[in-house]
N, C-alpha and C positions, 0 to 999 in steps of 0.2 A: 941769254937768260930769258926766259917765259916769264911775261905776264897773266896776271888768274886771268885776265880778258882773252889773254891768246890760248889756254890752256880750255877754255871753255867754247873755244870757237874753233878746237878741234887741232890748231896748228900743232905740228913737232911731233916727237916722240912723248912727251909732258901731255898736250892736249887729247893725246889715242889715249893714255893711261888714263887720264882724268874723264874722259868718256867713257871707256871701259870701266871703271870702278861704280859713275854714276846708273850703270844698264845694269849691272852685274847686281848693286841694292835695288833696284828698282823691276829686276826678275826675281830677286828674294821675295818681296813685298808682295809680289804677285801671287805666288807661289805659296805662302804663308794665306793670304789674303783664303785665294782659292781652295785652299786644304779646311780653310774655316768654313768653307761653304758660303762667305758674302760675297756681295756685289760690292762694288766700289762705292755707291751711296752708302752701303751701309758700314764700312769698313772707316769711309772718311766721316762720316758721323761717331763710330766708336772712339775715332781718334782725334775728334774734334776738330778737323780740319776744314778748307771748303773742297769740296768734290773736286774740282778742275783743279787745284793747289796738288789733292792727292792723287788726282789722276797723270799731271805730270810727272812729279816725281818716280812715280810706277810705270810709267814711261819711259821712266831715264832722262827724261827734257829740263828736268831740275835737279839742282843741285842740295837738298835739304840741309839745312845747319845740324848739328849736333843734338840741338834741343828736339828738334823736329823728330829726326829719328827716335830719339825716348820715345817720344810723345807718342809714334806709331808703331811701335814694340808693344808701350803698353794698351796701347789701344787696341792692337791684335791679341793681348793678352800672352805677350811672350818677351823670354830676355831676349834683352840686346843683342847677346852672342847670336842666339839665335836665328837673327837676321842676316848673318854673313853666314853662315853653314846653315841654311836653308837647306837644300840637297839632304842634307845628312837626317834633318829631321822629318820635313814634310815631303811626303811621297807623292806623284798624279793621284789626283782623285779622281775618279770616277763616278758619271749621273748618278749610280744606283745611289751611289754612295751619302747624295748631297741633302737628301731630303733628311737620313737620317742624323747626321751632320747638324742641319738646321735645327732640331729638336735637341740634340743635347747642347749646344751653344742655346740655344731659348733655356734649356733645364737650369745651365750652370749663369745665367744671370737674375734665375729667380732671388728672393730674399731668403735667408735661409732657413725661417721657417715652412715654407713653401715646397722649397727645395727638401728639407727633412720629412715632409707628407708625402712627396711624390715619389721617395727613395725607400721610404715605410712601404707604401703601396706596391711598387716594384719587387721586394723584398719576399710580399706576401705572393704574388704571381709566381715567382721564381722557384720560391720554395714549394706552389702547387703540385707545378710542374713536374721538379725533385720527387714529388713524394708520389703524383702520378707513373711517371716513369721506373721507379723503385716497382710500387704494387704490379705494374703489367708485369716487370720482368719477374716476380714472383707467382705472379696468375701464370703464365706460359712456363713454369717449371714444375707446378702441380700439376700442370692439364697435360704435359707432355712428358 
């Protein structure tokens, strides 16, 4: 029988699983993490943690208690489940991707009055556009 001491220091068939399980959340976390577009400061900040605490654990070097993971579900702003079927929800991002990324995570922690002025605004752009691209393709059906 394995002890958690042996099981965390890798020994047996018990200790690879128990390693494997701890890499396995802590490429979740990653991958969650990076789809949000933060850095680890800011991520261990969301989730009220101390940086090097969350930087272990997304490492795989710690083993987080039960709480801990809540704590950084919600702090990344996602269920539990979630974080075990990572793959399934959160894709590679990519650079292009991240700046815009960073802007709607800044949008969606406005207050939500804020957030209902920048959605108003948005709304009136959109519909510009709409109503721009309507009128050309009616201008190029008269002219042609």
């Amino acid at each position: 029988m394995f002890s958690s001491v042996q099981a965390q220091e890798g020994n047996g068939i018990l200790g690879q699983h128990f390693n494997s399980t701890v890499m396995q959340l802590g490429d979740a976390i990653k991958k969650v993490r990076e789809a949000k577009g933060l850095s680890q400061k800011e991520a261990s900040a969301a989730c009220k943690l101390d940086q090097g605490h969350f930087s272990r654990i997304e490492g795989g070097k710690m083993d987080p208690t039960f709480s801990i993971v809540v704590k950084i579900a919600k702090g990344l702003g996602v269920e539990l489940y979630e974080l075990f079927h990572a793959d399934a929800f959160f894709k590679e991002v990519n650079s292009s991707d991240k700046s815009l990324q960073e802007k709607l995570l800044f949008i969606e922690q406005l207050d939500k009055g804020k957030k209902a002025a920048f959605y108003s605004v948005l709304d009136a752009f959109i519909r510009e556009k709409k109503l721009h691209d309507a009128l050309k393709g009616v201008m190029e059906k008269v002219e042609g």
